[in-house]
DOVEX-822160 format. One record per atom (N, C-alpha, C, O): x, y, z. Coordinates in steps of 0.1 Angstrom, whole numbers, padded with zeros to 4 digits, always signed. Layout:
N
XYZ...
% end
This chain:
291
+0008-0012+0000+0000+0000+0000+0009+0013+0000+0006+0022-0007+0019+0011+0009+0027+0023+0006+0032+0026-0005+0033+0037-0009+0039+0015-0012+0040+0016-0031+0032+0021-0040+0037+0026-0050+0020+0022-0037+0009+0023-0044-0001+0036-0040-0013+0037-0043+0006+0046-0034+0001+0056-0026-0014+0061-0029-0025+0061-0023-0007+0067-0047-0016+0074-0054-0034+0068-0057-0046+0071-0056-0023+0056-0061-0040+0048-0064-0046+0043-0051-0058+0044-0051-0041+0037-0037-0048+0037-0028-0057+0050-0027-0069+0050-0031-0050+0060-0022-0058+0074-0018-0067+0079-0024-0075+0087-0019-0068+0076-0036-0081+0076-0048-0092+0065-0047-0104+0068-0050-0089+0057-0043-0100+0046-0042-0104+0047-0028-0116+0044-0025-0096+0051-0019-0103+0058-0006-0113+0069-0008-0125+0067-0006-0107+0081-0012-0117+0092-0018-0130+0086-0025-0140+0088-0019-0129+0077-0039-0142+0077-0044-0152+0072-0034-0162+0077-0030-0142+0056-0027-0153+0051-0018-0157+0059-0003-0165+0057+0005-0151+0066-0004-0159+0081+0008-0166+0090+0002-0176+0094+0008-0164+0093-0008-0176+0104-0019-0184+0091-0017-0189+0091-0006-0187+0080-0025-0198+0071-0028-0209+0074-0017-0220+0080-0018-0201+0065-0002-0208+0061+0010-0213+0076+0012-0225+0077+0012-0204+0089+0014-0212+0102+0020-0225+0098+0012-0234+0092+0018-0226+0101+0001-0235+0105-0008-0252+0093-0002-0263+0097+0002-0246+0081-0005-0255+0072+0000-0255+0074+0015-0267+0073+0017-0252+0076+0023-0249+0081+0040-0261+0096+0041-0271+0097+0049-0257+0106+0031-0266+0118+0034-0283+0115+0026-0293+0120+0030-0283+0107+0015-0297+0098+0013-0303+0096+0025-0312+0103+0028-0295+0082+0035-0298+0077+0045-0303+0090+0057-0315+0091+0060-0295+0095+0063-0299+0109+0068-0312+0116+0065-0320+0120+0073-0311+0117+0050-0324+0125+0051-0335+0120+0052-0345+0126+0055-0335+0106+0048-0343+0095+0048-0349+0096+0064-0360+0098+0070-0335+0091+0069-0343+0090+0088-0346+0097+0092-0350+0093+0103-0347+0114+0090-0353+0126+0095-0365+0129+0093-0372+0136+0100-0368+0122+0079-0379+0125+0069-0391+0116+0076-0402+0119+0079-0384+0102+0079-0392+0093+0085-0397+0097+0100-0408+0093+0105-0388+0104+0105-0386+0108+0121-0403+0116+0120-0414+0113+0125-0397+0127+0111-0407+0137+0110-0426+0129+0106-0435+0129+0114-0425+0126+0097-0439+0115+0098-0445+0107+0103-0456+0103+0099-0435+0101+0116-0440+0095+0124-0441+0105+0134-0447+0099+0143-0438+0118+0139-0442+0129+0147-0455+0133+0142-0463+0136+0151-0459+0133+0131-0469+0139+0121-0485+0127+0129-0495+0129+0135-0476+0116+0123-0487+0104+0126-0490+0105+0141-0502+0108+0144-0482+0102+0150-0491+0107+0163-0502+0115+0163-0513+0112+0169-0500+0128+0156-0509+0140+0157-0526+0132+0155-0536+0135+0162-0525+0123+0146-0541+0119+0139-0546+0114+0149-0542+0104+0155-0556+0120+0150-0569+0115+0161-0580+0121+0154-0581+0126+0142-0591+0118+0163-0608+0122+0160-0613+0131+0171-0611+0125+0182-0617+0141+0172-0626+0150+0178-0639+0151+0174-0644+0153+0163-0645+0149+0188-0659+0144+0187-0661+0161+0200-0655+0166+0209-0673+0162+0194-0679+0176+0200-0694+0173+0205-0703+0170+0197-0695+0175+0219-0703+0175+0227-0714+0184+0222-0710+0194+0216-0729+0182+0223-0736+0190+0223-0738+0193+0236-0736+0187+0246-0746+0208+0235-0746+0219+0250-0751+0211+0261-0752+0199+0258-0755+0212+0270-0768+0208+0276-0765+0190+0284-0773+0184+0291-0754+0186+0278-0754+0168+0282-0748+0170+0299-0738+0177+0303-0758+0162+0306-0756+0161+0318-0736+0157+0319-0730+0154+0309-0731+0158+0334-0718+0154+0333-0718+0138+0335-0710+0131+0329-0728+0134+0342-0727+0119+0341-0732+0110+0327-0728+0099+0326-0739+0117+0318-0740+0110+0303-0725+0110+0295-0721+0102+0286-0718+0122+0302-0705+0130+0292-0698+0114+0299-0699+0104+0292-0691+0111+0312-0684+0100+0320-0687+0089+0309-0679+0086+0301-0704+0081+0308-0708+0072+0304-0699+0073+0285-0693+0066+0277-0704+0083+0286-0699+0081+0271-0680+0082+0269-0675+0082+0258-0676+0082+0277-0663+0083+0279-0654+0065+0281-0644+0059+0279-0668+0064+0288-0660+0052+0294-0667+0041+0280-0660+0030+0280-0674+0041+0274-0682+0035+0264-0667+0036+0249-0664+0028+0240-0663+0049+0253-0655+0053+0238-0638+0044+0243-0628+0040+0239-0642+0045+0248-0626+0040+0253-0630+0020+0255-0623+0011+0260-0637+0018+0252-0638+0001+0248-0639-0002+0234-0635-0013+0229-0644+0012+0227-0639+0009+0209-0627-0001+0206-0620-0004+0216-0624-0006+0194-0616-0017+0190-0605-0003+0183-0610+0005+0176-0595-0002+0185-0583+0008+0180-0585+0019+0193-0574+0025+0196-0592+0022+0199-0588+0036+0205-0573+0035+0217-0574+0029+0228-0565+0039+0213-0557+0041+0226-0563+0049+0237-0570+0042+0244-0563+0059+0239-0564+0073+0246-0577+0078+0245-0582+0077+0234-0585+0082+0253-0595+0093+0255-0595+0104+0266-0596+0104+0278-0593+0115+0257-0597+0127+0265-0605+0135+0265-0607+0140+0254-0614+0142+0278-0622+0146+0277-0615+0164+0281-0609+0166+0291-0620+0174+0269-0617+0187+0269-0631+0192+0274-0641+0190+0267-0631+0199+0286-0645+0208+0288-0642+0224+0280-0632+0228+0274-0652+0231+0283-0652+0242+0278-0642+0250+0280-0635+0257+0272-0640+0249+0297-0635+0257+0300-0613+0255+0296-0603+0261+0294-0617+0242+0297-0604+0239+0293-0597+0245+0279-0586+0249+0277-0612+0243+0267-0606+0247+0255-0606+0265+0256-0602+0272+0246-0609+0270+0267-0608+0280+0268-0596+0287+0269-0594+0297+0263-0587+0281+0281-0575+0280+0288-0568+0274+0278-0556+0276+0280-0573+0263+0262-0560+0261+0258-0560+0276+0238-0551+0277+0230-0571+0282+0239-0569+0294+0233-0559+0306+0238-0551+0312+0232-0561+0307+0251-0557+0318+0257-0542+0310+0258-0533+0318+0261-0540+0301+0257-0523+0296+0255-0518+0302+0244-0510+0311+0243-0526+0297+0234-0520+0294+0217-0518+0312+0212-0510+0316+0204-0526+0319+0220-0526+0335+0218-0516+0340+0219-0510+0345+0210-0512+0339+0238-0500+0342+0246-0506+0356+0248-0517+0358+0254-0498+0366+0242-0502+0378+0248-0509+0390+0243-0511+0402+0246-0513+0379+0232-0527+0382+0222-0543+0378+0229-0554+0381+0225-0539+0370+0242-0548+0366+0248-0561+0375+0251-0572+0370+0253-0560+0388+0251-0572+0396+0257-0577+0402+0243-0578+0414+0242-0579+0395+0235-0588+0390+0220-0599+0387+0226-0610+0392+0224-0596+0374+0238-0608+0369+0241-0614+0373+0254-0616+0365+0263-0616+0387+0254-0621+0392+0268-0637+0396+0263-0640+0402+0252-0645+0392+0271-0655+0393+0273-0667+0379+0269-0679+0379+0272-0661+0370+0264-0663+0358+0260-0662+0350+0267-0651+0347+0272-0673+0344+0271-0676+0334+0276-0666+0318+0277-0664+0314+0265-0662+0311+0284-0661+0296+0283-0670+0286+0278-0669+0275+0273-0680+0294+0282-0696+0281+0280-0700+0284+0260-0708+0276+0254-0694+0294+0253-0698+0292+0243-0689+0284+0233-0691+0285+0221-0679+0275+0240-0670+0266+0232-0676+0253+0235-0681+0250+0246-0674+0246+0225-0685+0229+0231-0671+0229+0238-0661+0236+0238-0677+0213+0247-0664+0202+0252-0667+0193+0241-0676+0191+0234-0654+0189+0244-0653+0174+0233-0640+0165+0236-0629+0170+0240-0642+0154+0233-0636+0143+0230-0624+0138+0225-0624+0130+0215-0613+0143+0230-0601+0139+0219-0598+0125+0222-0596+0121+0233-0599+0114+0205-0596+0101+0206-0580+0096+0201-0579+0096+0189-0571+0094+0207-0561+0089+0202-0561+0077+0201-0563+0070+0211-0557+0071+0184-0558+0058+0182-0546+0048+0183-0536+0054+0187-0545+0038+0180-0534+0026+0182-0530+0032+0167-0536+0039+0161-0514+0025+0163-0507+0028+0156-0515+0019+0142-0518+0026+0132-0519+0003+0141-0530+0000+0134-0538+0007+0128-0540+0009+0116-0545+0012+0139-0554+0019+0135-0559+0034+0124-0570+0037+0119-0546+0040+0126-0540+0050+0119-0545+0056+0106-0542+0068+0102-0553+0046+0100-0558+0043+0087-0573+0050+0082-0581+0049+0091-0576+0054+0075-0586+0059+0065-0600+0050+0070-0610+0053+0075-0595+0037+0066-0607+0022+0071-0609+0020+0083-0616+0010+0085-0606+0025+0092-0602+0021+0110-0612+0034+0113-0624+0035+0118-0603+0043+0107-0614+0057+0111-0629+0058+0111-0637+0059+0120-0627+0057+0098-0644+0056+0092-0654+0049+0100-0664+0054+0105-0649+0036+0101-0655+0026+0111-0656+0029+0127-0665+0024+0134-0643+0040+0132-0646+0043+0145-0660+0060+0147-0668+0063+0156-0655+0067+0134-0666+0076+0132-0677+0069+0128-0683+0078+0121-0683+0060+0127-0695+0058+0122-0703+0049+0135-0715+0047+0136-0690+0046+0143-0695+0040+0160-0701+0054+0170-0711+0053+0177-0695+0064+0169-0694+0077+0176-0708+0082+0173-0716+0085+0182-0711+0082+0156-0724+0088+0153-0735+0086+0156-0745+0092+0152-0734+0073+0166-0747+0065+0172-0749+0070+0182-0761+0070+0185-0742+0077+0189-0745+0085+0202-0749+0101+0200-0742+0111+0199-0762+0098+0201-0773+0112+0205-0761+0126+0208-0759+0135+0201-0757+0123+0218-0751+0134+0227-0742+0138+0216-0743+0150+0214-0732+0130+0206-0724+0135+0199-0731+0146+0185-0739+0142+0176-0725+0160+0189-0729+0168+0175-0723+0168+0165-0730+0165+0155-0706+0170+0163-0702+0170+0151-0690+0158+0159-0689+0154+0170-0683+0157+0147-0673+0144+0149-0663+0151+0137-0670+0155+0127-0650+0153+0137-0637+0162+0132-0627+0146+0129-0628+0135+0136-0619+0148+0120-0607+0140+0122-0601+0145+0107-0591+0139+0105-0603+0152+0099-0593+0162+0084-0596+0144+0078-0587+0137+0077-0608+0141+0074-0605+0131+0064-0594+0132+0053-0584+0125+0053-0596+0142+0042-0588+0145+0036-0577+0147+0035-0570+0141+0026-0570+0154+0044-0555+0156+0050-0552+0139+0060-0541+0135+0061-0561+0133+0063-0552+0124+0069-0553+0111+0054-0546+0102+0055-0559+0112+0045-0555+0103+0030-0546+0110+0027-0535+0105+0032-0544+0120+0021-0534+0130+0017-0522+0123+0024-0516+0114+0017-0516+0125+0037-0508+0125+0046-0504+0110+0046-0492+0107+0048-0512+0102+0045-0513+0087+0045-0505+0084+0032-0494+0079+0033-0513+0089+0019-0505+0083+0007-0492+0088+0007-0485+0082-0001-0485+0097+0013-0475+0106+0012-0466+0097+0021-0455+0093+0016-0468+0094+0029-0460+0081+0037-0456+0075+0030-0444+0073+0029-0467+0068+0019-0467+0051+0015-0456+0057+0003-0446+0050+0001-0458+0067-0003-0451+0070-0016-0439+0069-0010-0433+0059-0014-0430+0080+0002-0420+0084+0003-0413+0072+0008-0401+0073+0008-0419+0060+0012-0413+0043+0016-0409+0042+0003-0398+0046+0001-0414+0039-0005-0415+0031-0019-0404+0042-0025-0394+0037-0031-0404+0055-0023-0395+0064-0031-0382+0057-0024-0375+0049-0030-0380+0059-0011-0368+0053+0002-0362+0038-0004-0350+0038-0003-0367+0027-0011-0364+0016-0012-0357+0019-0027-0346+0018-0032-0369+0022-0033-0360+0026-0051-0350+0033-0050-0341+0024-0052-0346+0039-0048-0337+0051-0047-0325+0041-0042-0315+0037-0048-0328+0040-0030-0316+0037-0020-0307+0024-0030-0296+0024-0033-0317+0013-0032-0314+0005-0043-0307+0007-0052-0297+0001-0055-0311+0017-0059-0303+0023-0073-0292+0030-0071-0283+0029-0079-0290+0039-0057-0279+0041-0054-0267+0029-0050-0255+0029-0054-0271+0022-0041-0264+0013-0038-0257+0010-0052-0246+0015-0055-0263+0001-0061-0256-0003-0071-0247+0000-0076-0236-0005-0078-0255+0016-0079-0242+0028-0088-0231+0029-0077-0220+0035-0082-0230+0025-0065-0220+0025-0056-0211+0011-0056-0199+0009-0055-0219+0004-0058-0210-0011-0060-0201-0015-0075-0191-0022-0077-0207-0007-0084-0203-0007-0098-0190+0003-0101-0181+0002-0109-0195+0016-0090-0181+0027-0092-0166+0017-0087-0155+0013-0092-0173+0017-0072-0164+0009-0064-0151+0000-0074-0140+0002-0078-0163-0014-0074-0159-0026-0082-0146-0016-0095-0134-0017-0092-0149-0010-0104-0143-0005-0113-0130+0004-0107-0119+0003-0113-0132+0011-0098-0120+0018-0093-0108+0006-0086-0096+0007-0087-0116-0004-0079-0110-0013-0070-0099-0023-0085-0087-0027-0085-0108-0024-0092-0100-0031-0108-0091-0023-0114-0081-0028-0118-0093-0009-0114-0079+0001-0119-0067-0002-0107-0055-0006-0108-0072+0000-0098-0058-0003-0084-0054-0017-0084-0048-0019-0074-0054-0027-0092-0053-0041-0094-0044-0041-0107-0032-0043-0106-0048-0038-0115-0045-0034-0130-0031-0029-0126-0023-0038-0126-0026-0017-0123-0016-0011-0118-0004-0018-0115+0007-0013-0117-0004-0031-0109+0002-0040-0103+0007-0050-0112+0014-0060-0108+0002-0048-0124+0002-0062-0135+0017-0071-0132+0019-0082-0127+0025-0062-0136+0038-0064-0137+0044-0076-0121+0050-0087-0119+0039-0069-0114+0040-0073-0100+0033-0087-0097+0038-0097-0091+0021-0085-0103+0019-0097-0099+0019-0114-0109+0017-0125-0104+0021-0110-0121+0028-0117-0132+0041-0122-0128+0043-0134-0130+0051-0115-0122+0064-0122-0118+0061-0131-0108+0067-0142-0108+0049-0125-0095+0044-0133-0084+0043-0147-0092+0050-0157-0090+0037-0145-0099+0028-0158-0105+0038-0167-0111+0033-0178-0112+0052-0165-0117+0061-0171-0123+0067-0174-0116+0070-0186-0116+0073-0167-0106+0081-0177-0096+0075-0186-0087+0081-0191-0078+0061-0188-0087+0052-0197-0085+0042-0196-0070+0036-0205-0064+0041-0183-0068+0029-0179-0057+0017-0182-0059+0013-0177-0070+0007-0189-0051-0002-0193-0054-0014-0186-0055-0013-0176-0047-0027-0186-0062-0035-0176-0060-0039-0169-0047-0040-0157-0046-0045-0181-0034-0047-0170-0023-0031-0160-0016-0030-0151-0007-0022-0166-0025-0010-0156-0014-0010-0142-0021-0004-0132-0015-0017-0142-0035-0017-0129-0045-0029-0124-0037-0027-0115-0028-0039-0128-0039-0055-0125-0033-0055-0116-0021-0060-0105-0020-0048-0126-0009-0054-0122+0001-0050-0109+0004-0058-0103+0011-0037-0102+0000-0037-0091+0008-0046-0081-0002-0050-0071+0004-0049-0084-0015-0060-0074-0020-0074-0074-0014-0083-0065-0016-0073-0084-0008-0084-0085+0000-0087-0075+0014-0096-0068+0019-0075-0081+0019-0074-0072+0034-0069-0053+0030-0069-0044+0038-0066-0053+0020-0064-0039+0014-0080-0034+0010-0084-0022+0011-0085-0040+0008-0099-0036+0005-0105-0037+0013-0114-0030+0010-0108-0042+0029-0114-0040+0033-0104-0024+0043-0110-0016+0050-0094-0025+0043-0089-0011+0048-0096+0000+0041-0101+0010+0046-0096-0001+0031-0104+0011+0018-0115+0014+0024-0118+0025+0028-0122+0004+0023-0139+0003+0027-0140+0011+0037-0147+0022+0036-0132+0008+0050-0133+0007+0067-0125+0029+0065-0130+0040+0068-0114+0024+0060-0111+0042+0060-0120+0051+0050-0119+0063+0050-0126+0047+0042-0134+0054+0032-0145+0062+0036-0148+0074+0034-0153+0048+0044-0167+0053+0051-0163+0062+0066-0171+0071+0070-0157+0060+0071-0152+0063+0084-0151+0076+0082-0157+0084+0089-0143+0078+0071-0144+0096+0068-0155+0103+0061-0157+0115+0062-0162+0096+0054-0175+0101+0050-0186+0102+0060-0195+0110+0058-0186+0094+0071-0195+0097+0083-0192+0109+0093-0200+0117+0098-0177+0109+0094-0170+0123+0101-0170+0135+0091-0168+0146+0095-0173+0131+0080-0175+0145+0068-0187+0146+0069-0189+0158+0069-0197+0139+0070-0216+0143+0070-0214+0147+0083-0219+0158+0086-0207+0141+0092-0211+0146+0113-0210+0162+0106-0221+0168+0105-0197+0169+0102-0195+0182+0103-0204+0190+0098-0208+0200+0104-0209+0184+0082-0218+0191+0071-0232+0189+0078-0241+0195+0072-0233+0180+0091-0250+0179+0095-0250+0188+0106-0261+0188+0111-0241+0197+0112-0242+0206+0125-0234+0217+0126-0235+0226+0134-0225+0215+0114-0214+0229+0112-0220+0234+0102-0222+0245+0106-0227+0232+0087-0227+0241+0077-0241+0238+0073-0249+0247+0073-0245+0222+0068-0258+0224+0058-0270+0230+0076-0281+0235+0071-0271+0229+0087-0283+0231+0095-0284+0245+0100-0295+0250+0102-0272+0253+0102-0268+0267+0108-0265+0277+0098-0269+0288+0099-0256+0272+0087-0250+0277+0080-0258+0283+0064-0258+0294+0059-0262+0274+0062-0275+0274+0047-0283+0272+0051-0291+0281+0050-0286+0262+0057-0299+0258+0057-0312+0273+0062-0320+0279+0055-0309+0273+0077-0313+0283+0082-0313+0297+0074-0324+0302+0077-0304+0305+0065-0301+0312+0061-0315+0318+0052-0320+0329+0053-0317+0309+0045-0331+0306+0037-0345+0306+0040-0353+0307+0030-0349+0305+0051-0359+0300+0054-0366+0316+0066-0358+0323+0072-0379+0316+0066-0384+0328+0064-0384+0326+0084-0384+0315+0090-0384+0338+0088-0388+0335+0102-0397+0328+0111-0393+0323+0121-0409+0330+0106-0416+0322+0114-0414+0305+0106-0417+0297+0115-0412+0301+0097-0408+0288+0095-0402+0284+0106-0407+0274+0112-0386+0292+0110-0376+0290+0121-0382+0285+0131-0380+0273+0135-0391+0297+0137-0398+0290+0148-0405+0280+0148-0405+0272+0158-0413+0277+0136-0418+0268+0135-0412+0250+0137-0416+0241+0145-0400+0251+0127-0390+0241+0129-0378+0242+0141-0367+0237+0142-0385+0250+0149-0375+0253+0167-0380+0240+0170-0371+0233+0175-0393+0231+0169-0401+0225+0178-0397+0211+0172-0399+0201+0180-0392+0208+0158-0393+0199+0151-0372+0195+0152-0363+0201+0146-0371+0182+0161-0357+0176+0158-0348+0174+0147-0354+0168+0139-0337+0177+0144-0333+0176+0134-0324+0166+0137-0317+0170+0147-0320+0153+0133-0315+0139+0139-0304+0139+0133-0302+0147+0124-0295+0130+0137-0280+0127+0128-0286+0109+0131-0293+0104+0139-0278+0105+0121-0279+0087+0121-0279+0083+0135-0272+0091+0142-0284+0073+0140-0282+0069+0153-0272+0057+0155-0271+0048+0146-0265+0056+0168-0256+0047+0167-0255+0035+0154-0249+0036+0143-0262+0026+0158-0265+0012+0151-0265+0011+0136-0258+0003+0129-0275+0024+0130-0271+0029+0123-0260+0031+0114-0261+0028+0102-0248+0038+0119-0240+0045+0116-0227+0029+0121-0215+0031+0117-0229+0019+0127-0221+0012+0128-0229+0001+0115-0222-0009+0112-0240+0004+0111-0244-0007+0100-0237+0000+0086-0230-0008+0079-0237+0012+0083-0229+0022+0075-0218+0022+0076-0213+0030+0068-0210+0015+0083-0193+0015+0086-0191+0003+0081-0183-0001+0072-0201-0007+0089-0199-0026+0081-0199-0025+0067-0189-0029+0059-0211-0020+0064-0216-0019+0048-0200-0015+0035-0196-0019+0025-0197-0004+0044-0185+0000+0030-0172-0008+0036-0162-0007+0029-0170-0015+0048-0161-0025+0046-0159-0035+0038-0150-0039+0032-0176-0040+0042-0179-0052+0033-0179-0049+0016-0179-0058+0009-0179-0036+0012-0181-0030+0002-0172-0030-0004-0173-0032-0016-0159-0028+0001-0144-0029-0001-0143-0041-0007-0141-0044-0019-0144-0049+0004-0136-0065+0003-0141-0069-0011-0135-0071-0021-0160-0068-0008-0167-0073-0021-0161-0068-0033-0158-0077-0041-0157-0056-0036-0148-0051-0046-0135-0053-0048-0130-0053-0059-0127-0055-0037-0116-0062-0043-0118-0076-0053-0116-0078-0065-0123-0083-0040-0124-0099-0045-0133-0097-0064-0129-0103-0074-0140-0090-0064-0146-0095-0076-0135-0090-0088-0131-0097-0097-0131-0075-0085-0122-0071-0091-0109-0079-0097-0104-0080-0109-0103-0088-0080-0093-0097-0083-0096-0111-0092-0088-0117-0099-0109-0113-0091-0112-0126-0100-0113-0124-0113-0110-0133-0121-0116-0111-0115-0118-0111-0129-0104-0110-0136-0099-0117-0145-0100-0104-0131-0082-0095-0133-0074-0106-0135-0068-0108-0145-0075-0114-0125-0062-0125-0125-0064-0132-0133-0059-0132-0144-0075-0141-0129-0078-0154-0137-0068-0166-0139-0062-0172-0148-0068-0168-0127-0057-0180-0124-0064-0194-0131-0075-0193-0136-0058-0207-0131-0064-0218-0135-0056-0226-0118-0045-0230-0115-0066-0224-0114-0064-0236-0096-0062-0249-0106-0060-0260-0100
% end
């Protein structure tokens, strides 16, 4: 390897450009996913009390909603509560609502469902159990936005697997091809190997164990190159730069993740393994010994 400086340190570089590239995919992937399953919690059903229901019908019907098939969670918002949670959301806009009553906001119902349940068909079926009860006036859950929001999941999986796939390859094929130029280079070298009568694994193996050094230092620097580009420049630096103020605040509330351990140690295996896989195939084709 020290002979061979130039072309090592080149096949280190591509295979660290490769993995960053597939690595910052991965990233945005797991933020994206982060973010949608924060989204998915949100989906529930609000059911709105009409005026007038004694507090012991409101209990009964509480305890009746929470035996549904999917519901996790039932909470019961009285008026006064949704009152106290306007004069939150205001802050110091709050005295908008002066002179207004608590009793002119219904109470109602917030249903949080099981992760199953999550669905368009679950819903429907849990709103159409709700509508049986008198006391209930209107019943809320954004049909629309929660299909919308749903198919947008299912797309961005299916986008997640094509993608990642197609990159991968275009990574195994650069690889494989660079790993065959740094073989190639050696012709001479290992043609004499072969005449004074070295056997194929004594040629092999150290292309092998050089390739997984490639792999192992390649990705290693492409994970400490995304660490910097994910908290020194693309999140403070650009990112933020762009984006209008109240967005900011908006996305103050929303995590911005880096790979998580396991992760990032499956990303370190992968372009080791990525290495070796590329030497070895590289070396079989190249040599072509007769065992």
């Amino acid at each position: 390897m020290k002979g061979n400086l130039l072309p090592i340190l080149t096949t280190i570089a591509i295979i660290g450009i490769s993995m960053l590239i597939f690595s910052s995919f991965s990233l945005i992937a797991f933020n994206l996913t982060s973010f949608l399953k924060a989204w998915e919690e949100k989906i529930e059903i609000i059911a709105y009390v009409k005026k007038g229901v004694a507090l012991s019908d409101v209990e009964g019907l509480l305890k009746r909603i929470r035996r549904f098939e999917g519901v996790e969670a039932v909470k019961y918002v009285s008026s006064y509560d949704a009152m106290a949670f306007m004069e939150m959301k205001l802050g110091h806009q709050k005295n908008l609502l002066d002179g207004i009553q608590p009793g002119i906001l219904p109470s109602s119902f917030e249903i949080h469902l099981m992760k199953d349940f999550r669905n368009t068909h679950s819903m429907k079926g849990i709103v159409t159990q709700l509508r049986q009860f008198p006391q209930i006036d209107e019943i809320q859950y954004g049909q629309e936005w929660v299909e919308t929001f749903l198919t947008l999941v299912h797309l961005f999986r299916i986008t997640q697997w094509v993608l990642g796939g197609l990159l991968l390859m275009g990574i195994i094929f650069i690889t494989f091809n660079t790993l065959q130029l740094t073989i190639s280079s050696r012709k001479e070298e290992i043609e004499i190997m072969h005449i004074l009568g070295a056997s194929p694994s004594f040629i092999q193996v150290p292309f092998y164990i050089e390739g997984l050094i490639q792999g192992l230092v390649g990705t290693g620097l492409a994970i400490l190159f995304l660490f910097y580009l994910h908290y020194e420049v693309l999140l403070y630096k650009v990112f933020f730069l762009y984006i209008t103020p109240s967005m900011k605040e908006w996305l103050a509330g929303v995590p911005i993740l880096f790979l998580p351990p396991e992760r990032i140690v499956l990303v370190i295996l992968g372009g080791t393994v990525l290495g070796f896989f590329g030497s070895f195939a590289a070396s079989m084709r190249f040599l072509k010994y007769r065992v």
